[in-house]
Backbone as ProteinMPNN parsed JSONL, in Angstrom:
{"seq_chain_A": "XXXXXXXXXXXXXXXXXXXXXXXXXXXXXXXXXXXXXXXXXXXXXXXXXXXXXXXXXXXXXXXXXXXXXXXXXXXXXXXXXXXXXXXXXXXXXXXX", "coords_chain_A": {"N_chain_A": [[11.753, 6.981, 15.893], [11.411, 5.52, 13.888], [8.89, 4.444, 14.271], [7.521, 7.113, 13.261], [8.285, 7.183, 10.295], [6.558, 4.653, 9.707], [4.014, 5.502, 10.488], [3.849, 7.688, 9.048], [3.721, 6.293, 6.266], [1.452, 4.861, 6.224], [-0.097, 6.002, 6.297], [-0.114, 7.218, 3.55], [-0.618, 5.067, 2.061], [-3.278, 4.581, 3.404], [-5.107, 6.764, 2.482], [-4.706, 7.025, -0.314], [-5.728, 4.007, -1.003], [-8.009, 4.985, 0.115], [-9.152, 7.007, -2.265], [-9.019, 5.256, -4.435], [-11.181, 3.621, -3.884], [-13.305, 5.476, -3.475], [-13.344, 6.705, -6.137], [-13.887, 4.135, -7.829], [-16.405, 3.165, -6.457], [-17.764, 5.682, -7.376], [-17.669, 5.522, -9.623], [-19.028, 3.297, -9.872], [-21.409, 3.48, -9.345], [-22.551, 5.652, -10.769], [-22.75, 4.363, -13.482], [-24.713, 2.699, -12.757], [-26.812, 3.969, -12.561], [-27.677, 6.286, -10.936], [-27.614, 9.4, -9.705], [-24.143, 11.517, -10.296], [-22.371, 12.624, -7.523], [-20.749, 15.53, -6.557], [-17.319, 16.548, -7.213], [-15.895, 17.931, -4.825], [-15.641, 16.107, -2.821], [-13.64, 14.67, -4.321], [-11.298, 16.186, -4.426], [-10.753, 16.477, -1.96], [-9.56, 14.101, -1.126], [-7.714, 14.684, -2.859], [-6.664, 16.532, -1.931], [-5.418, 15.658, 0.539], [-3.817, 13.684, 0.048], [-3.976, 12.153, -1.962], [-3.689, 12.236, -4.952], [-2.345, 11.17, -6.745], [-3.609, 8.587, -7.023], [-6.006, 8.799, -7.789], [-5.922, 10.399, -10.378], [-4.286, 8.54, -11.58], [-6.282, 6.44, -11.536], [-8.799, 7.369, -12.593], [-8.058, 7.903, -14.955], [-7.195, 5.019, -16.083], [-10.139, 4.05, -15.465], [-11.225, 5.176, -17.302], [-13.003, 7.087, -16.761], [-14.949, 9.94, -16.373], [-12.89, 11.317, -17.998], [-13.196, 13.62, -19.415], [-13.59, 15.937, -17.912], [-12.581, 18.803, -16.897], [-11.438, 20.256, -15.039], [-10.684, 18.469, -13.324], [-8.574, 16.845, -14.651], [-6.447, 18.611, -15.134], [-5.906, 19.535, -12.269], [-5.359, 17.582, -10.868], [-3.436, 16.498, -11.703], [-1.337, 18.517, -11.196], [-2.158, 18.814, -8.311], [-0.79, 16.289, -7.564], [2.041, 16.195, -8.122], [2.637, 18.281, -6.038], [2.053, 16.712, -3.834], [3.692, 14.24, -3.951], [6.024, 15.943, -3.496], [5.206, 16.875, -0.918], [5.577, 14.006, 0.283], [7.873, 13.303, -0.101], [9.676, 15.692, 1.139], [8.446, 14.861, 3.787], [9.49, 12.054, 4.569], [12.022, 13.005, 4.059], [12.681, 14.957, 6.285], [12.135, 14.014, 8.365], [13.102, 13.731, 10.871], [13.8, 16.067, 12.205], [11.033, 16.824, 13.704], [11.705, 15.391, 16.06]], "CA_chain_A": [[11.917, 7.526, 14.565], [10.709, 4.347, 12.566], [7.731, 4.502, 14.527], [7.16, 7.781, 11.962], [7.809, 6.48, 9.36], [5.226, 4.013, 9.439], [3.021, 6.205, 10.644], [3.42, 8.202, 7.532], [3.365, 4.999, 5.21], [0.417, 3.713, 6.853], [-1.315, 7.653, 6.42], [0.012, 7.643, 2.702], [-1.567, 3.957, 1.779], [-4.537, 4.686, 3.851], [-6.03, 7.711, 1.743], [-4.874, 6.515, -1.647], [-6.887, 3.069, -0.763], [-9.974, 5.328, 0.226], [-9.261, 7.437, -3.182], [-9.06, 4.647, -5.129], [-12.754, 2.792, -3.254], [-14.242, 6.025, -3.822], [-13.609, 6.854, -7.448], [-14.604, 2.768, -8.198], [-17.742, 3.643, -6.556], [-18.933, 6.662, -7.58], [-17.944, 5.038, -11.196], [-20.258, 2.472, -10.468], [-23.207, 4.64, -8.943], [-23.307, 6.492, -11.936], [-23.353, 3.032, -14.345], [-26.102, 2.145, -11.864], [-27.988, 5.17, -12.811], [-27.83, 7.136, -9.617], [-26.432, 11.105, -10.094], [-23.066, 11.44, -10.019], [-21.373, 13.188, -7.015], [-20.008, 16.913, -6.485], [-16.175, 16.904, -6.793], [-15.874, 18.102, -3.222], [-14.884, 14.618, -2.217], [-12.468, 14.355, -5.155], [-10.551, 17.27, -4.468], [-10.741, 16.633, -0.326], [-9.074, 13.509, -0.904], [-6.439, 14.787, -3.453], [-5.645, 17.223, -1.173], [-4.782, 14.866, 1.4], [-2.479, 12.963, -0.294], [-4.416, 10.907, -2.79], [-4.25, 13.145, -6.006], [-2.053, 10.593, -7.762], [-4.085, 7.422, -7.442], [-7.483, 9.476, -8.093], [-5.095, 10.545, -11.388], [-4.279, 7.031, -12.382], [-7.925, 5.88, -11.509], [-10.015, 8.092, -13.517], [-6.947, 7.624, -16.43], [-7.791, 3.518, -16.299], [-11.106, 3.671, -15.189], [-11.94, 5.811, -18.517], [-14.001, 7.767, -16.088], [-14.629, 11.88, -16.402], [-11.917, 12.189, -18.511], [-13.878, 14.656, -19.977], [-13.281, 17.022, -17.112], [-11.363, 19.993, -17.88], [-10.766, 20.834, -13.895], [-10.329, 16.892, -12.601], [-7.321, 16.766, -15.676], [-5.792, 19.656, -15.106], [-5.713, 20.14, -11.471], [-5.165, 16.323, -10.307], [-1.662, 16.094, -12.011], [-0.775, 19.221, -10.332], [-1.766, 18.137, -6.93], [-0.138, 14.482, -7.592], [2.943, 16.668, -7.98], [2.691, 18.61, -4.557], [1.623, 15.519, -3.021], [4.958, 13.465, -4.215], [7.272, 16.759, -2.968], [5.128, 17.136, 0.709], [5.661, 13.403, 0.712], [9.037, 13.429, -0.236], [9.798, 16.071, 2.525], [8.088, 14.323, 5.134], [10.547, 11.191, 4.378], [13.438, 13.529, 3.903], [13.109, 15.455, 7.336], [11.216, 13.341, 9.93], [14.109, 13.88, 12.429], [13.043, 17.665, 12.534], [9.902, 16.612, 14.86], [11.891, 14.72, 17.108]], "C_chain_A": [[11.338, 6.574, 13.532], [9.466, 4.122, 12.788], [6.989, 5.748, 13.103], [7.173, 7.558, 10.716], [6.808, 5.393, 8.816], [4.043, 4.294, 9.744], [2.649, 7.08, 9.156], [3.459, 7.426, 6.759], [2.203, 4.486, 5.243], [-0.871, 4.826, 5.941], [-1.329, 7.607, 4.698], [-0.966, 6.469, 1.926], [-3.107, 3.948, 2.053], [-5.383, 5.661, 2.548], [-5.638, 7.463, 0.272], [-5.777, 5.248, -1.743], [-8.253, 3.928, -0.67], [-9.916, 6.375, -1.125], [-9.769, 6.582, -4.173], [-10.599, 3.728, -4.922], [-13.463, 4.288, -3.986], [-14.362, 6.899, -5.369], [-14.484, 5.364, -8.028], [-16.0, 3.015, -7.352], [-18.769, 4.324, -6.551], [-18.945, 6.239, -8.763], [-19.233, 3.998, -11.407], [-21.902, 2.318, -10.053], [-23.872, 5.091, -10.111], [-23.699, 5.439, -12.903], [-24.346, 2.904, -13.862], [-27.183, 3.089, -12.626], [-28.152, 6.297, -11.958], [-27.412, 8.606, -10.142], [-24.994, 11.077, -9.691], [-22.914, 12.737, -8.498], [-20.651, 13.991, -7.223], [-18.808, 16.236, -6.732], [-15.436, 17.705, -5.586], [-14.952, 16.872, -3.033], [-13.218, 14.264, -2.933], [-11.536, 15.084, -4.78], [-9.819, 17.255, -2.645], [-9.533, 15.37, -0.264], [-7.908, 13.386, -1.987], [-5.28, 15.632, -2.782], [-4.731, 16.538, -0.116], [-3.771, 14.129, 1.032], [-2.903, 11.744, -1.265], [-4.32, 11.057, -4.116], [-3.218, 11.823, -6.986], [-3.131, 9.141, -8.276], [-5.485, 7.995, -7.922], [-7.073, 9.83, -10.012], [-5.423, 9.358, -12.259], [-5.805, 6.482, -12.691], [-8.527, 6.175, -12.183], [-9.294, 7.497, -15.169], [-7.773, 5.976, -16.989], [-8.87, 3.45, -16.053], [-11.529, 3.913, -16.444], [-13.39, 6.24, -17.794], [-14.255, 8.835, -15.751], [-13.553, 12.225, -16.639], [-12.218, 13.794, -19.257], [-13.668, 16.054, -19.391], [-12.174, 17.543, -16.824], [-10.424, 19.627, -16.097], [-10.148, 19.453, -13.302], [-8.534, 17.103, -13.708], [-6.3, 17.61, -15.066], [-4.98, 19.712, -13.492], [-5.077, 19.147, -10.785], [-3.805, 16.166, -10.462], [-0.916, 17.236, -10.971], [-0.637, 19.099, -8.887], [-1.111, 17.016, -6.754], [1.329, 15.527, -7.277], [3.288, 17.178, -6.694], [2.779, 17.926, -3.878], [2.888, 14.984, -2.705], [6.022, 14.364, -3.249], [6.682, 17.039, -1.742], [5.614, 15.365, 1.208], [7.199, 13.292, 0.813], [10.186, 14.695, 1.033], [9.531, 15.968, 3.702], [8.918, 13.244, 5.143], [11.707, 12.139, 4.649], [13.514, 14.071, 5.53], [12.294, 15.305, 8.859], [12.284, 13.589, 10.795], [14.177, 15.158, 12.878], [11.678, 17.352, 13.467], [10.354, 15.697, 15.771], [12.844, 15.649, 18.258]], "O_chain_A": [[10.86, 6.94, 12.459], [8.754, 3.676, 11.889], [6.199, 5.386, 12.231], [6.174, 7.704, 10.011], [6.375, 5.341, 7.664], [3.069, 3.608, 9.434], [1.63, 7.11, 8.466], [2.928, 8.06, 5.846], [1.839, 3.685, 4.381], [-1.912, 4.609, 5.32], [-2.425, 7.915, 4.23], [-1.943, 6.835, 1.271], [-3.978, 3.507, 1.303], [-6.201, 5.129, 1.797], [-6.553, 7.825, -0.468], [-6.664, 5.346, -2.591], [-9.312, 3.643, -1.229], [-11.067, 6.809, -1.164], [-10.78, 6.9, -4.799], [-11.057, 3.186, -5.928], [-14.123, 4.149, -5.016], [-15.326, 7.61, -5.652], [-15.578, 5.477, -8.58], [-16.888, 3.003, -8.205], [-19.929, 4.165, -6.171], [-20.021, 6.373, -9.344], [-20.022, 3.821, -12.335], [-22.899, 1.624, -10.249], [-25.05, 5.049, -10.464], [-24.878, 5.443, -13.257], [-25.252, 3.002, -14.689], [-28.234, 2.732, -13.158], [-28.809, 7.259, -12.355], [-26.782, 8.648, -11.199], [-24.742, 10.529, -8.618], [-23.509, 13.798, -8.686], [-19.727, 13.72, -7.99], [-18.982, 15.04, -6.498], [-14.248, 17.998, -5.719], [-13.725, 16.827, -3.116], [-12.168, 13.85, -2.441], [-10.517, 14.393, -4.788], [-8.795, 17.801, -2.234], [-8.609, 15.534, 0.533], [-7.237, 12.362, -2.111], [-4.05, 15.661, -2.821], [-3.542, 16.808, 0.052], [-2.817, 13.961, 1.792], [-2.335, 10.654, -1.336], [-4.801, 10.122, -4.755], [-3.645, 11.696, -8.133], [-3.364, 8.763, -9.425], [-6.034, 7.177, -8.66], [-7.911, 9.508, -10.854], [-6.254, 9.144, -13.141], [-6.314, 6.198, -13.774], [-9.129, 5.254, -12.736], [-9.826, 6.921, -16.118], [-8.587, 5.808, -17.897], [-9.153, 2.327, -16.472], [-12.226, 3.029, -16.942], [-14.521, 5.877, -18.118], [-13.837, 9.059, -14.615], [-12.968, 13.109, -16.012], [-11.477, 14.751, -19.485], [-13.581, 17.087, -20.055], [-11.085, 17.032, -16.562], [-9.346, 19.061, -15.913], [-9.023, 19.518, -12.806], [-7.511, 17.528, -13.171], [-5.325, 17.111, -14.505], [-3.764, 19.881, -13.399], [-4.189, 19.531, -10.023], [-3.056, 15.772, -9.568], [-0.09, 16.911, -10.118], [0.41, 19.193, -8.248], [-0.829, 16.748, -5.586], [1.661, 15.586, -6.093], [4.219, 16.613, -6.121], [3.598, 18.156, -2.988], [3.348, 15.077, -1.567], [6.74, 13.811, -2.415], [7.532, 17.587, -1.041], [6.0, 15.25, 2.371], [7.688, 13.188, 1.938], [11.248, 14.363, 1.56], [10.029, 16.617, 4.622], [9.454, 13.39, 6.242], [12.355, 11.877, 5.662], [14.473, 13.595, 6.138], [12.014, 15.99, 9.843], [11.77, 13.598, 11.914], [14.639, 15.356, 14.002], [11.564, 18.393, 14.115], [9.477, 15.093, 16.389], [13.135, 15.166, 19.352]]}, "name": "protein", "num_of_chains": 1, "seq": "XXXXXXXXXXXXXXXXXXXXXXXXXXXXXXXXXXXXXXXXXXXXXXXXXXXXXXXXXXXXXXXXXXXXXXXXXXXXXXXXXXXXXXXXXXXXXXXX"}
């Protein structure tokens, strides 16, 4: 049973770390000059469980705040995110 739990701690750290690498460097692709990057990626890795630090990130980065759908949609998945994580904590002893 504690084995799961750190399995899901490990899963929840993991994809906010690769949210947080890949907003810092598509921010600093585009400084570079390069084209920015679909939102595909953004959205793939909010779904997964990253939508708050992608949130925060863009917030402090001061990076496509501009964007209506990133604003809008990011807080809402941060929210889902918090209550699937919050039920995967609450009823890990249901998969055993």
């Amino acid at each position: 049973m504690v084995l799961l739990y750190i399995l899901l701690t490990v899963y929840i750290i993991a994809v906010n770390f690769y949210a947080y690498r890949f907003i810092r460097e598509q921010r600093d692709s585009v400084d570079a000059g390069e084209p920015a990057a679909g939102d595909g990626k953004i959205f793939l890795s909010a779904i997964l469980g990253g939508a708050v630090t992608l949130f925060a990130s863009l917030l402090i980065m001061k990076y496509r705040r501009s964007s209506f759908v990133l604003m809008v949609f990011l807080p809402l998945l941060a929210v889902l995110n918090i209550f699937c994580f919050y039920l995967g904590y609450r009823s890990i002893w249901l998969f055993l």
